[in-house]
N, C-alpha and C positions, 0 to 999 in steps of 0.2 A: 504494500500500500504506500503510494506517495506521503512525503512528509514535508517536506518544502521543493519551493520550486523558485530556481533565479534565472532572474529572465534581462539580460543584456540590450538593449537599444531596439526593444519592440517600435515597428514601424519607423523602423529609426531613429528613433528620442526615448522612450521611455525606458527606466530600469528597476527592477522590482525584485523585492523578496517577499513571499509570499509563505509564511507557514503554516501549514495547517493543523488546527486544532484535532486532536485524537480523540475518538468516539464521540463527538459533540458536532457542530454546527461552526464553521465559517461565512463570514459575512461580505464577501467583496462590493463595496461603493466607489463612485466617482462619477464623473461628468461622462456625459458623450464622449464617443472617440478615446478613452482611454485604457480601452483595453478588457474589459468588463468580461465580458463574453471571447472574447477571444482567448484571455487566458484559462475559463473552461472546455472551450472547444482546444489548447493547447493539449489538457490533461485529459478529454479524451479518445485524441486522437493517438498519444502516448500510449494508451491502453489498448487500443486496435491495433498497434503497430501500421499507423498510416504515414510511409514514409515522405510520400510523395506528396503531403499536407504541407509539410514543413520547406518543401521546395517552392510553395507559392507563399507562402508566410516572410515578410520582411524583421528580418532579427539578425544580432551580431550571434551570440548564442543564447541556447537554453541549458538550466545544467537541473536538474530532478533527482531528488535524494529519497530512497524508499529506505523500506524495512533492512534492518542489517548490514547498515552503512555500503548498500548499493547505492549505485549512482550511473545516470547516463549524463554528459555532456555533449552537446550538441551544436554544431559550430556551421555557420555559414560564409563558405570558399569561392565567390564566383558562384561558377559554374557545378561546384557540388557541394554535397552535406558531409562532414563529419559525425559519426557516433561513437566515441569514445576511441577516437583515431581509427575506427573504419570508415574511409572515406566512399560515396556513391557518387557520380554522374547523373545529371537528370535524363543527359542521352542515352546512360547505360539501362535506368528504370527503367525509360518508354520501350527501350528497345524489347526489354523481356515482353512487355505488355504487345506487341505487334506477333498476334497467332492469329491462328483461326481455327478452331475447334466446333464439329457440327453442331454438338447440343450446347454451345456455352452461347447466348447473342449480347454484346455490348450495348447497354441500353443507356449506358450515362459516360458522362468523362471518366468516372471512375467506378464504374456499376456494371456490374456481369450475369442477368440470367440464366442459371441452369434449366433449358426448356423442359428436361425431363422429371424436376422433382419441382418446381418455381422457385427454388432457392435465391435469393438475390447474395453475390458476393461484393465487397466494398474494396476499392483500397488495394494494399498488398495480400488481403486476404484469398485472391484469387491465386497467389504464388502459394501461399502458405497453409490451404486450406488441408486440412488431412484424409476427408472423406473424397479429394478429386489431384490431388500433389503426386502423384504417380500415374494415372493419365495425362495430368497436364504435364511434366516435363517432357515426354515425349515430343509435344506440341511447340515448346518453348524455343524463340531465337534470342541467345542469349549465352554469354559468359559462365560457365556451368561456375566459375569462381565469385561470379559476382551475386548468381543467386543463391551461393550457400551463405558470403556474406548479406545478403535482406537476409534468409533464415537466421542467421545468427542474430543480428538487428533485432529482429522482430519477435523472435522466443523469448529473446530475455526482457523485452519492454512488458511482454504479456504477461510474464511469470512474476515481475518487480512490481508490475502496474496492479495487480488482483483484478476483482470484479467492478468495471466502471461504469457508471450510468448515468446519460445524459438526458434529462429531462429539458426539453426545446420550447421557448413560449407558445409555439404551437402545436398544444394540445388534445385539441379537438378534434381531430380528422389526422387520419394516415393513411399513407396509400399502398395499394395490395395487388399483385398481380393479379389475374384472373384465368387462369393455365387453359380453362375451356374454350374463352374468345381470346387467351394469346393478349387481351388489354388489361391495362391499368384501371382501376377502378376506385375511387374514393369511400372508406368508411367512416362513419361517425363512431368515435371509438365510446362515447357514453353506450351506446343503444348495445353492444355487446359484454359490459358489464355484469346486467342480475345473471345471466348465462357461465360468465365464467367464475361467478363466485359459487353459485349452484353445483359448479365441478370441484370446487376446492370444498364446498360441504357433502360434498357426496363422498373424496377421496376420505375423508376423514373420517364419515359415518361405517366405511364400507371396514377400517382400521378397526373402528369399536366394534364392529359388530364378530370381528374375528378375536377381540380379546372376551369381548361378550359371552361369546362361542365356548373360547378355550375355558374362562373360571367356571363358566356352570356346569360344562362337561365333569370339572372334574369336586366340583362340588360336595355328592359324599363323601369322596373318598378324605379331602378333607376335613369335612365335619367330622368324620369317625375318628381320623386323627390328631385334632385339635387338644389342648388341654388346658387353651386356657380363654375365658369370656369375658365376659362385658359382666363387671364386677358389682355395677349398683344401677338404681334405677336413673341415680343421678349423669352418672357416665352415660347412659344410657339417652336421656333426654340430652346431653350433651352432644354426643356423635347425631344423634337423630339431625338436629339444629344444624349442623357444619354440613348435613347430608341435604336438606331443605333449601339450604343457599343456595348448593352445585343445582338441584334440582329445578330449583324455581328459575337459574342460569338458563339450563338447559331449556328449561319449557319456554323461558322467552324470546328466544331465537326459532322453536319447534325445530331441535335436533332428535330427540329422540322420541315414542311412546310411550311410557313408562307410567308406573304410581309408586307412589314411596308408602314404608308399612306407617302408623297413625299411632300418635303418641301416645294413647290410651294403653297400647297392646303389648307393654313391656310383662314379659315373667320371667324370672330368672333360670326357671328352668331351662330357658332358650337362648342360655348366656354364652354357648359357643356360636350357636346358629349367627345369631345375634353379631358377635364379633365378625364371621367371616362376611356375615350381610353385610355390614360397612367397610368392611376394606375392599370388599369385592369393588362396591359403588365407588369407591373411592378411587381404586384403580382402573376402573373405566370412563372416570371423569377425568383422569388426570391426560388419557386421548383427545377428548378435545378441547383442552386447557389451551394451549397455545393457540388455535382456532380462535377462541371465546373471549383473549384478552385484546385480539386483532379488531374483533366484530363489535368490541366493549370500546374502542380505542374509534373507529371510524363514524358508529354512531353518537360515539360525542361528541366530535369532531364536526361533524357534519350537522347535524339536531342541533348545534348552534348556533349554526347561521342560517339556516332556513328561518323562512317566515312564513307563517300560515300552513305550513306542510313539515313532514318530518318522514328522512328513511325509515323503514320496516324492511327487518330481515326475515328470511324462514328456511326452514331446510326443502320449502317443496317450489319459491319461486327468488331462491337466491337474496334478490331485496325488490322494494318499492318503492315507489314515492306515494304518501298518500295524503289527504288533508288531514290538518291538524285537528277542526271541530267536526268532521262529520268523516272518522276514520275508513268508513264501507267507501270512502271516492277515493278511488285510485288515478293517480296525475301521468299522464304520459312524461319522459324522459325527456321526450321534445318541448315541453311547455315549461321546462326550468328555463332561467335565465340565463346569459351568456356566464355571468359571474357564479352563479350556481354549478353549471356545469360543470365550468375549472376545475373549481373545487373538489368535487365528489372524482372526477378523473385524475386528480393531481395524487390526493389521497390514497385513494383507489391504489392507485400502483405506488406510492410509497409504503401503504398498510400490506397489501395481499402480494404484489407481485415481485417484493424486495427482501431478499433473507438478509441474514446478520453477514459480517464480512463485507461489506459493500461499501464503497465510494460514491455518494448521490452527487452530483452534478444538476445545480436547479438553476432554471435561466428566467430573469423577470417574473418570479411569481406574483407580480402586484395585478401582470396585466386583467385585465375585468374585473377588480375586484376592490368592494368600494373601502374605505379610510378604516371602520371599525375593524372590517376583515382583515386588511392588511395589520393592521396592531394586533391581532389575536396569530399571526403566521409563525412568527419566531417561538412565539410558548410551543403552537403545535407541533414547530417541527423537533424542540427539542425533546417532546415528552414520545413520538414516534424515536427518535434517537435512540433514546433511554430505552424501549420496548425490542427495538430490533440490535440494537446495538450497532445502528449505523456513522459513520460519519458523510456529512453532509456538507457541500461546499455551496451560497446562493452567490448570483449573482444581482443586485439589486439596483434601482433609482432612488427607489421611494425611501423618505428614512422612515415614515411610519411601518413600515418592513421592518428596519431594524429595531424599531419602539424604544425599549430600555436596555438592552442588549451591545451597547455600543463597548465591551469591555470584548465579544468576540468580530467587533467589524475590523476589516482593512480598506483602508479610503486609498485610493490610489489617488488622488488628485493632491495625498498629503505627501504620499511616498514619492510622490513626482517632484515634488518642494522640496524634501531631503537632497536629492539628486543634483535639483537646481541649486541650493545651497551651498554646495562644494563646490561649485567652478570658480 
């Protein structure tokens, strides 16, 4: 994982040291033009291994320091790149890149269709991809030394860089090949959402339902051989209580079917049964625990910026929108706002679609989204931090973005004034 990043005479004047904060949230501000966004698209173009980024990018160098006192330095020659005194040619890149292979079509400057699976490749990852890297050198016009140096290049910025992810201010639409008609096709990526949370509670249900399986199967066997139980009525009304909570969890998402036994029904003589009944429960709620603090975490999130409506989850229609006084009216997807939308898509794939270990890359989260929302973005992102054990870099305009948080911002219009202060 990147830990600072020094960056030499961006666009020709600017020079920055950038560190980033560990498990937590950095902040990058400044004016237009200085750099904002492009020092995120810097790091994660580093983590694609996109070498041929940094050949249109005007910079003296970049030098990026990860985990384990690795480091790439990255220097600009003329006519080529340095990476850590491996030098490339921009003629030597192109030149690999001039093939022709039947199932691969070129559909961008730096975009590659696989017509047979719709795969799109980016970048050097059409050199370096490993499910087609052995068909494709065959195909390759090119210095077999200078594509072992990209591989070298490129393994180790992926292996230094970890898992990075660039969230783009736009949000709301991406575009999807369509392998049938051979075109491009634009989706609204809210409208696929309650669909794919619905999969992510089914994978989960289908988990419990196999531990479900395995304790009761074997059930007798350890009841028969238990010796020790639920000691008092008191214990007893206690576990019940801590069983009620996970329960009433459960039932308010409708993940599972279930009834819980009725606090009137304690006998002692059922003080093993008893016992094994709550660790059973206990061990089948602790499956969809990390589910349920995701689902805990989005609908507050979200249920507090709506107005007059609020999400609803379930395990049978993923989620909902529905009104707030008259909950039987269900709201299409389509009739939130633009600023609504963001939101629940922003979230959305930072809650569900982002595990721990990850690097977030967030560009203008302000955009649609009006002054009270923007003040409430920094709490939320740090409290998704703390949940997934993210770190997260934004890049922002607005200071109500950074609200009270100015101990983790970098103002580049200041670091720029450092710079200037030395000459």
């Amino acid at each position: 994982m990147i830990k600072k990043l020094v960056i030499d005479k961006l666009f020709g004047r600017f020079c920055y040291t950038i560190n980033i904060n560990e498990n937590d949230v950095t902040i990058i501000t400044g004016p237009n033009g200085f750099g904002k966004s492009t020092i995120l698209k810097i790091i994660n173009e580093l983590s694609n291994a996109n070498i041929n980024y940094f050949f249109k990018l005007d910079f003296f160098s970049i030098t990026a320091f990860f985990d384990k006192e690795q480091y790439v330095k990255i220097v600009r020659e003329d006519d080529a790149i340095s990476f850590n005194d491996i030098s490339i040619t921009y003629a030597e890149l192109e030149n690999i890149k001039r093939f022709s292979i039947p199932w691969l079509r070129r559909i961008g400057p730096e975009t590659w269709l696989d017509r047979r699976t719709g795969k799109r490749y980016y970048g050097e990852d059409i050199i370096l991809s490993s499910d087609i890297s052995e068909e494709f050198t065959d195909f390759l016009d090119g210095d077999s030394n200078i594509i072992k140096s990209i591989k070298s290049i490129a393994n180790q910025l992926k292996e230094w860089s970890g898992n990075v992810r660039l969230i783009s201010e736009q949000r709301l639409i991406r575009q999807e090949h369509n392998r049938r008609t051979d075109e491009d096709q634009i989706i609204e990526v809210i409208s696929e959402l309650p669909d794919k949370l619905l999969k992510q509670i089914n994978t989960v249900s289908s988990e419990y339902s196999r531990v479900a399986n395995r304790l009761d199967s074997s059930y007798p066997k350890r009841l028969f051989a238990t010796k020790e139980g639920i000691g008092s009525k008191e214990e007893y009304e206690s576990k019940l209580k801590a069983a009620n909570s996970k329960f009433n969890k459960l039932n308010e998402y409708k993940l599972v079917d279930m009834t819980l036994i009725e606090k009137s029904r304690y006998n002692n003589k059922f003080a093993e049964a008893l016992k094994i009944y709550f660790d059973d429960f206990s061990e089948k709620y602790k499956v969809f625990e990390p589910l349920i603090r995701k689902l805990d975490l989005f609908t507050q999130i979200i249920n507090e910026r709506l107005m007059f409506k609020k999400v609803q989850i379930s395990g049978q229609n993923g989620f909902e929108v529905i009104d707030s006084d008259f909950p039987e009216r269900k709201l299409s997807l389509n009739q939130l706002s633009s600023g609504e939308k963001q939101e629940i898509v922003l979230f959305y794939d930072l809650i569900f679609n982002t595990n721990s270990d990850f690097l977030l890359l967030i560009d203008e989260p302000e955009i649609s989204l009006h002054i009270a929302w923007q003040k409430k973005f920094l709490d939320d992102m740090l409290k998704v931090a703390d949940t997934t054990n993210l770190q997260i870099i934004v890049a922002t305009h607005s200071p109500q973005i950074v609200s009270n948080h100015w101990d983790i911002q970098i103002d580049l219009g200041a670091e720029y004034g450092k710079e200037f202060d030395k000459r």
